[in-house]
N, C-alpha and C positions, 0 to 999 in steps of 0.2 A: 310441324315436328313429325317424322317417320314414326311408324308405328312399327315397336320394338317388343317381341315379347317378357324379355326384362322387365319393362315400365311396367305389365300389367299389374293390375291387383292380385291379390288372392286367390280369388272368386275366378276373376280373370283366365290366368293361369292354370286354374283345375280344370277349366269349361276345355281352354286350349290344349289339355295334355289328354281330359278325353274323350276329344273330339279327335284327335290324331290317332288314340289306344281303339276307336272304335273304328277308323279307317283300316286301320291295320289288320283288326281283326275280322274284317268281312270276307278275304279268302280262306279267313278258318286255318291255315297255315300259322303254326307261332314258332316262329325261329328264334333263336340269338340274334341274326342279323337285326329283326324288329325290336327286342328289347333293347339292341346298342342301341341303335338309333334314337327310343325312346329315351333313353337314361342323356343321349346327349341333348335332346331338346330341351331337357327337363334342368341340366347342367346349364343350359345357355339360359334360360329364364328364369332361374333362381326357384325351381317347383323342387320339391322335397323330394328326391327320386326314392325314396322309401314309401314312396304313397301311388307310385308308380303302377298301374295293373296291366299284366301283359296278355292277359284276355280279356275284352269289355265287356261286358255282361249289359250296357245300354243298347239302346234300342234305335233308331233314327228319331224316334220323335221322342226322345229322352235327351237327345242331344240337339235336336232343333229347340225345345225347350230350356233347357239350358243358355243356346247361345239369345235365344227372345231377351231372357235375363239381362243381358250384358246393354245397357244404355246406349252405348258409343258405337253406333250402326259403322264405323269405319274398322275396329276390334271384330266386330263380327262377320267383317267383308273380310277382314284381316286372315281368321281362323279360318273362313271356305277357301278361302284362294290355298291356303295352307294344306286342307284335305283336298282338294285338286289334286295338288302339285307329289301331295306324295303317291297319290293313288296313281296319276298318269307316269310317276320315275321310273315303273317298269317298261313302260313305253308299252303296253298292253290295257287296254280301260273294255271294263265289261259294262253292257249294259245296264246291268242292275247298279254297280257302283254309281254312273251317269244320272240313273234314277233314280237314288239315293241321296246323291248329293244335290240336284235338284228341289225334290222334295225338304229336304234339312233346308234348305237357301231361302226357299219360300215360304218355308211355316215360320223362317227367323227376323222374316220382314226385307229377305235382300229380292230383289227383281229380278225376275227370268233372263232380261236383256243385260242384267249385271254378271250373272252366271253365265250366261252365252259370252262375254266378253270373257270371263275368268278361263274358260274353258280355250278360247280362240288363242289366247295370250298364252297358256300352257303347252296348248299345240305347237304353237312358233316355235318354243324355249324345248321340245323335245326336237322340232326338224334341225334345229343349229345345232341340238349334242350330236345329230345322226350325220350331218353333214361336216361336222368337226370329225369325226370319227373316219369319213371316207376320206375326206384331205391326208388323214395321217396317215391311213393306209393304202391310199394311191400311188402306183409307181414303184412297190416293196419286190 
């Protein structure tokens, strides 16, 4: 069965919304655009967007702690791959972010060589938005 963040629990669910409120918040930038976006995640998973924080105030090892919590080492590969993917959608990854989400991966029990895959896979899924984008502007 896919893993859906509907399905999650509770527990689940809060770890997933801040763990994504604390991606967001490492360039220290708090937009609208951040909060849309949070209020839709929270909308597709069934998380009480009223419990919503759009500055995190967690720490990386408040949130690698958190995700240790969760049982289901596949949830927790789940939510890293998830703070990847948004941290890399500007198509700009800082250092520190790389090292962060590392660090979170590892204290959570997922493998370097699992995160080096999340990361290669992320990579790809940015050169095909960047290469869709030349296709449709080529030849204008």
């Amino acid at each position: 069965m896919a893993i859906q963040p509907k399905n999650f629990d509770d527990a689940e669910k809060s770890v997933y919304m801040r763990a994504l409120s604390f991606m967001l918040s490492l360039d220290k930038k708090n937009t609208v655009e951040k909060f849309d976006f949070l209020k839709i995640q929270a909308l597709r998973c069934g998380f009480d967007g009223r419990k919503i924080k759009t500055r995190s105030t967690d720490k990386s090892s408040d949130i690698a702690l958190a995700l240790n919590k969760i049982d289901n080492i596949a949830i927790r590969r789940y939510i890293l791959l998830n703070m990847i993917m948004l941290t890399i959608a500007g198509h700009e990854l800082l250092d520190t972010e790389v090292d962060t989400i590392y660090g979170i991966g590892t204290k959570a029990g997922i493998s370097v060589d699992k995160i080096d895959d999340f990361f290669l896979w992320a990579a790809r899924g940015v050169e095909w938005q960047v290469e869709g984008m030349r296709i449709v502007e080529e030849d204008l």
